[in-house]
C-alpha positions in Angstrom: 226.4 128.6 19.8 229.3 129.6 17.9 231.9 127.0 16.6 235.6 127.1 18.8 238.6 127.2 17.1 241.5 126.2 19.5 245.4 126.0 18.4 247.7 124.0 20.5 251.7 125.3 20.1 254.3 123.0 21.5 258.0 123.7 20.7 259.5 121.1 19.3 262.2 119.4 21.7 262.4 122.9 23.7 265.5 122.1 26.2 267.3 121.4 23.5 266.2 123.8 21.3 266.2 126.8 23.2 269.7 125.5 24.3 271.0 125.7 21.0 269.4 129.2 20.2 271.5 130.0 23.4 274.7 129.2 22.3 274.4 130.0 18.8 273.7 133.7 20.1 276.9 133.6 22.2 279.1 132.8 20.0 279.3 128.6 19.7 280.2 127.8 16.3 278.4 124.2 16.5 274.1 123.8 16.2 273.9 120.9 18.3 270.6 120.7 17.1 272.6 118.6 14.2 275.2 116.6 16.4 274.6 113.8 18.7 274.2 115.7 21.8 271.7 115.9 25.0 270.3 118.0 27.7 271.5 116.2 30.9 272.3 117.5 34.8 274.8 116.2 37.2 275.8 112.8 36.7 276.6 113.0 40.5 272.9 114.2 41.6 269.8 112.5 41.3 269.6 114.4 38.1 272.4 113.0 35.8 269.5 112.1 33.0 268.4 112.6 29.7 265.9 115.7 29.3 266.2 116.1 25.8 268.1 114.9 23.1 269.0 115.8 18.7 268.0 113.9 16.4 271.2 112.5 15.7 271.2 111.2 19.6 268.1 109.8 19.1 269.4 107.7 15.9 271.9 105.6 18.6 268.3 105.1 20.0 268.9 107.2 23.4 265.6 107.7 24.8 264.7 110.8 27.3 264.7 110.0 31.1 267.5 107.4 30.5 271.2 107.8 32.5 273.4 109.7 31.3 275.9 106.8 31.8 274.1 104.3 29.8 273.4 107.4 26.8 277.3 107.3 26.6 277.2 103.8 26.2 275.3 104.0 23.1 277.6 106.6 21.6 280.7 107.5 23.5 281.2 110.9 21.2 277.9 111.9 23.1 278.5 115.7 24.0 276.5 116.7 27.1 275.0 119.8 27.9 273.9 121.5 31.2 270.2 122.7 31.2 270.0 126.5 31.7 266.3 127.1 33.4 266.5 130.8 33.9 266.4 130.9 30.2 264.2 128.5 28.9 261.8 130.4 31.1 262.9 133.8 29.3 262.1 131.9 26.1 258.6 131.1 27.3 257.8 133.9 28.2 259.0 136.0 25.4 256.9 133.0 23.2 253.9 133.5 25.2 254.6 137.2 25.1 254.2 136.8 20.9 251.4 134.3 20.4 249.1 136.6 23.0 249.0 139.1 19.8 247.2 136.9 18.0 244.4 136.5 21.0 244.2 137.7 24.0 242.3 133.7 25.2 246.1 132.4 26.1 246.3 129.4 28.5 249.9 128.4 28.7 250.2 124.8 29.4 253.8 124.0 30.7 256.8 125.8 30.1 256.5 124.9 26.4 253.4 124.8 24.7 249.9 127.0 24.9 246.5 126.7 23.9 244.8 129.7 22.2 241.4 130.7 22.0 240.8 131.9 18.3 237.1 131.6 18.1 236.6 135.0 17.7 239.7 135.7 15.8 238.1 134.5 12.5 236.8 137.5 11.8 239.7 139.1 12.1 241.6 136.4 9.7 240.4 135.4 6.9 241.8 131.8 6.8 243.1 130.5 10.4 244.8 127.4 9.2 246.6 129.8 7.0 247.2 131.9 9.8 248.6 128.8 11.9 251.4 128.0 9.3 252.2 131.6 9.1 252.5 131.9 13.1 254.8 128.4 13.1 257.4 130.4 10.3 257.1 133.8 12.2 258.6 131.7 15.2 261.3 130.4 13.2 262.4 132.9 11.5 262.3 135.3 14.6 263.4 132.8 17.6 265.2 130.6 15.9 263.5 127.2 16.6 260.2 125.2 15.4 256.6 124.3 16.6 254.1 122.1 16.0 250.8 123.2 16.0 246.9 121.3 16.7 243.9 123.0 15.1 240.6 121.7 16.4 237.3 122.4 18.2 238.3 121.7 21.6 241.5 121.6 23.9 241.6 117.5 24.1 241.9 117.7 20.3 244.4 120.4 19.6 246.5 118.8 22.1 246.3 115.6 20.2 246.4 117.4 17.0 249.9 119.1 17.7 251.0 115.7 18.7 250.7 113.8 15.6 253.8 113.8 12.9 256.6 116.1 14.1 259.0 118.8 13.8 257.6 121.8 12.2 254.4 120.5 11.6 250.0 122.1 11.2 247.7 119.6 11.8 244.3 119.4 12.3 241.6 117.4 14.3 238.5 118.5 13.8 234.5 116.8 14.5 234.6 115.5 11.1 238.5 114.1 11.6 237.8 112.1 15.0 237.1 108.7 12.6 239.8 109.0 10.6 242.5 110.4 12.4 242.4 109.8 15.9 240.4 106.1 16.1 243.3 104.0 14.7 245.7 105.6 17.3 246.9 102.8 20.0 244.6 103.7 23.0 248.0 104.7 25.2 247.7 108.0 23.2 244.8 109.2 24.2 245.8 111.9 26.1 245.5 111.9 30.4 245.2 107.8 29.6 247.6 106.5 32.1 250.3 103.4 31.9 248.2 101.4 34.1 244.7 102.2 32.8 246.3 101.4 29.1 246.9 98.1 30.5 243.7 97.8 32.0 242.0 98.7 28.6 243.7 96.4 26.7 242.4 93.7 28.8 239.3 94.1 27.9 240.4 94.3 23.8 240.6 97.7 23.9 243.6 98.5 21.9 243.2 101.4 19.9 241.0 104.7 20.8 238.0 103.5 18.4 238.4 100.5 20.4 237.6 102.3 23.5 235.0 104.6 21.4 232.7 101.7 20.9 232.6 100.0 24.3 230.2 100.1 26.7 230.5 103.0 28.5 228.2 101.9 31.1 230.9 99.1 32.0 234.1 101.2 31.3 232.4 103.9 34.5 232.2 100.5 36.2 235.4 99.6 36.1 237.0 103.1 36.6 234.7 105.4 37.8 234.2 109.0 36.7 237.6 108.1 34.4 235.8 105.7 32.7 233.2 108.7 31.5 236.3 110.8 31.1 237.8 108.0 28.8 234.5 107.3 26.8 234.3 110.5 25.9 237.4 111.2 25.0 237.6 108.8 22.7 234.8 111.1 20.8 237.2 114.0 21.3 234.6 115.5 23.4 235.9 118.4 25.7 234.2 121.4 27.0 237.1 122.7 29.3 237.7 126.2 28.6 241.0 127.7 27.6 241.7 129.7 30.9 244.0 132.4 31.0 244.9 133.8 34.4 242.7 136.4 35.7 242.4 138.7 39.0 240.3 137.0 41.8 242.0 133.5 42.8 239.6 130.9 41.6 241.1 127.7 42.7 243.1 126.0 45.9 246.3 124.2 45.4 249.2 122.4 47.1 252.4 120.8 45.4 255.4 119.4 47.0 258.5 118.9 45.3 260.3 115.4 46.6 263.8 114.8 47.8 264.3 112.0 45.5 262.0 111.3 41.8 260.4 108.2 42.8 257.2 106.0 41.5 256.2 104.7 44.5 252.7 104.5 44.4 252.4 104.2 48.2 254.6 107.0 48.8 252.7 109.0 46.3 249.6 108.3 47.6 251.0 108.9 51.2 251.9 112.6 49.7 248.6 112.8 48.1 246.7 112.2 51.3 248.2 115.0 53.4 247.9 117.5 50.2 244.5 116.8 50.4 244.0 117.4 53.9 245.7 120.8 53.4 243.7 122.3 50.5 240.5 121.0 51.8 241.4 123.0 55.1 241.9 126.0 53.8 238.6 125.5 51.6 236.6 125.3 54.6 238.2 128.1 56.0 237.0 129.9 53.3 233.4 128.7 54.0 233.5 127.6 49.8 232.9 124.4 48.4 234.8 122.7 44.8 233.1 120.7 42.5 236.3 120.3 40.7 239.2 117.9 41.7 242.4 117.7 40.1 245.9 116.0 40.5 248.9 118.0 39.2 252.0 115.9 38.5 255.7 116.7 37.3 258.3 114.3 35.8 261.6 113.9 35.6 261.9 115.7 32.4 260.1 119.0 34.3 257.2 118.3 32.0 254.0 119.2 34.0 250.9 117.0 33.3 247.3 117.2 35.6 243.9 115.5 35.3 240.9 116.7 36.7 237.1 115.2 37.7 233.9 117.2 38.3 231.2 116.1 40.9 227.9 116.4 40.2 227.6 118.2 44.0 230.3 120.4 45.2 232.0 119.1 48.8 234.7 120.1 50.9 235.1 116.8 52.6 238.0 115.0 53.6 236.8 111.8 52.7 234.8 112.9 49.6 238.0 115.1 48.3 240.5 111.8 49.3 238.0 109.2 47.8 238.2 111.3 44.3 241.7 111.9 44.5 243.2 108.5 44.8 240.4 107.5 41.7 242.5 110.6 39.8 245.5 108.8 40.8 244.8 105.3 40.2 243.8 106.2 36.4 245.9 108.6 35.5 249.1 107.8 36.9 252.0 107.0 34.2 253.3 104.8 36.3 256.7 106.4 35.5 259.2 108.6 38.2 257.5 111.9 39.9 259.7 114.8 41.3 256.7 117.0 42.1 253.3 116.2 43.0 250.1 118.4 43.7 246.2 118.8 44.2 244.4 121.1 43.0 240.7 122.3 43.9 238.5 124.4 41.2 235.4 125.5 40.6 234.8 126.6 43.9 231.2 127.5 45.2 230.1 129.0 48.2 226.5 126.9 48.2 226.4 123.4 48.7 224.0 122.6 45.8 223.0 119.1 47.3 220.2 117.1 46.5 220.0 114.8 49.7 217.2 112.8 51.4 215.6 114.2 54.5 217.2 110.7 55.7 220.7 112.0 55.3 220.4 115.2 56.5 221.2 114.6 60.0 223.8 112.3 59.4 225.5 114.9 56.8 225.2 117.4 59.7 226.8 115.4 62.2 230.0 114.8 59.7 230.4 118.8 59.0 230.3 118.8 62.8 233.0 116.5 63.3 234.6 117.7 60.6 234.7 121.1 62.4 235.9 120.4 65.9 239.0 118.2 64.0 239.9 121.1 61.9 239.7 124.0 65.2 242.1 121.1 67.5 244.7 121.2 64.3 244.1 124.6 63.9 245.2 125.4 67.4 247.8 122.6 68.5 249.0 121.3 64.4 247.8 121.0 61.5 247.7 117.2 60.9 247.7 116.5 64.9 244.3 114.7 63.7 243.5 112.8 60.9 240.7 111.0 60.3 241.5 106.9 60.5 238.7 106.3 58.0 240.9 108.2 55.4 243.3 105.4 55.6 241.2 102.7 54.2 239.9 104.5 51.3 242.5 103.0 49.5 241.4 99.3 49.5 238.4 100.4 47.7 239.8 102.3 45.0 242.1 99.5 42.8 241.2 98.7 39.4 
């Protein structure tokens, strides 16, 4: 099996960036890259926040996500400036546009940051740490703004790796690294590893990621199910996900819903969460197809989109099984932090049921699908959530840490 090489590129503070870039190419005398300035929307609307700030900003210790009124506390010669989407997505695109030259395996992200796929590409170029540095200047000396980017063997780590030190920064984190580099990281940095289950962690003296490399892993599944395994191995910066770049036939269901208000109510959430999954596991069995993955897609207040995902060992398009392993997602991986938009997602999708039952269960298995039929022709013909299955309701209680 041949090695992977993954890069991970993430523009360095891109709302801001890009915002400057902007301005500088029509005409504005000022970089506000180098003045204490931020990206922030309406101070009358639900959005009058900081998305990004200079690093002069960030020296009167204005954090991201913060008012905008309490920002200008901090520094009163504050200059504010409006975010301008329709061209930060023009600036990702014509980025993603450029790095696809150097291999064709692109998976973008979010709106600012891409993995890439160079296994094969080292035939091509001799040295691809070299060629890493030499993409980061081509994108500063031809869009006018910096990158970070991660080198490793697999997705998790690349994503880690770009994180490490920044602006305008190569690093690396590869089998050989994982000791050394990422073990002594505080455990919260592990990425996908949640405000609450960081707390949990750490109540168990698990405070940094070798921490959480050399417990039991037996006990952390235990205590948070299929996230404990995802944790565990993590911790080894073990990942075998793909980098996926969008191609013809649709291979996944999803629903998102994009809330009136940014809140981080987790009953709300979870309340959201429950109808999604209704939906997409609908139109899965309309489909007559299975998933055997299940994944949560979030977005916070800074438009930053995040997911985690879980496989099962048998593919299912259950209500209860789908619900069950969505509210573990949830309950792990949730940064316990404000939401505007909210989604599930179903992958891997299967039209055979590969399950390994008892002859004991088949009946009772058949007599679910059934009822799980004649719900899903009534909503079909008088509503779609005129029916909902009580049991779904009290999944919850089972599924605290």
């Amino acid at each position: 099996m041949k090695e992977r090489i993954i890069f991970h590129i993430d523009v360095n503070n891109a709302f801001l960036s890009w915002t400057a870039v902007y301005l500088l190419k029509n005409g504005y005398k000022k970089d506000i890259r180098t003045i204490p300035s931020i990206i922030g929307g309406d101070e009358k609307t639900r959005r009058g926040i900081v998305l990004a700030k200079s690093p002069v900003a960030k020296k009167y210790k204005i954090v991201t996500a913060e008012t905008i009124y309490s920002a200008k506390k901090k520094c009163p010669n504050l200059e504010i400036y409006p975010p301008n989407f329709n061209w930060y997505h023009e600036k990702s695109k014509e980025l993603m546009n450029y790095l696809s030259n150097y291999s064709p395996e692109l998976e973008q992200f979010s709106i600012d940051e891409c993995f890439l796929d160079m296994s094969g590409m080292k035939y091509i170029y001799n040295d691809l740490i070299e060629l890493a540095y030499k993409i980061k200047e081509e994108i500063k000396e031809k869009f006018g703004y910096t990158v970070n980017i991660g080198i490793a063997n697999n997705k998790l780590c690349a994503k880690m790796a770009s994180d490490f030190e920044k602006p305008d920064k190569v690093h690396t984190l590869f089998k050989d690294e994982i000791a050394s580099k990422l073990w002594p990281l505080d455990v919260g940095d592990l990425f996908m590893c949640g405000k609450r289950a960081t707390e949990e962690l750490k109540k168990l003296g698990i405070n940094t990621i070798g921490d959480l490399a050399r417990y039991d892993e037996k006990k952390l599944i235990k205590k948070f199910k299929s996230m404990g395994e995802y944790l565990h191995k993590a911790a080894y910066g073990i990942d075998d996900s793909k980098v996926e770049r969008e191609r013809g036939e649709r291979k996944s269901i999803s629903t998102e819903r994009t809330l009136n208000k940014d809140t981080s109510n987790k009953d709300e959430l979870k309340d959201i969460l429950y109808k999604e999954t209704l939906e997409v596991a609908r139109q899965l069995r309309r489909k007559k197809m299975y998933a055997k993955t299940i994944g949560i897609i979030y977005k916070d207040v800074l438009f930053k989109k995040y997911s985690q995902q879980l496989t099962l060992s048998t593919p299912t398009n259950s209500d209860k099984e789908l619900f069950e392993k969505v509210l573990e997602l949830f309950n792990n991986s949730f940064r316990e932090e404000d939401i505007r938009l909210i989604g599930v997602r179903l992958s891997n999708l299967t039209t055979n049921k590969e399950s390994q039952i008892s002859i004991f269960d088949i009946e009772e298995e058949k007599h679910d699908e059934k009822f799980q039929e004649t719900i899903d022709k009534i909503n079909n013909k008088f509503g779609k959530s005129l029916i909902e299955p009580a049991s779904l309701k009290l999944i919850d209680k089972n599924q605290k840490i």
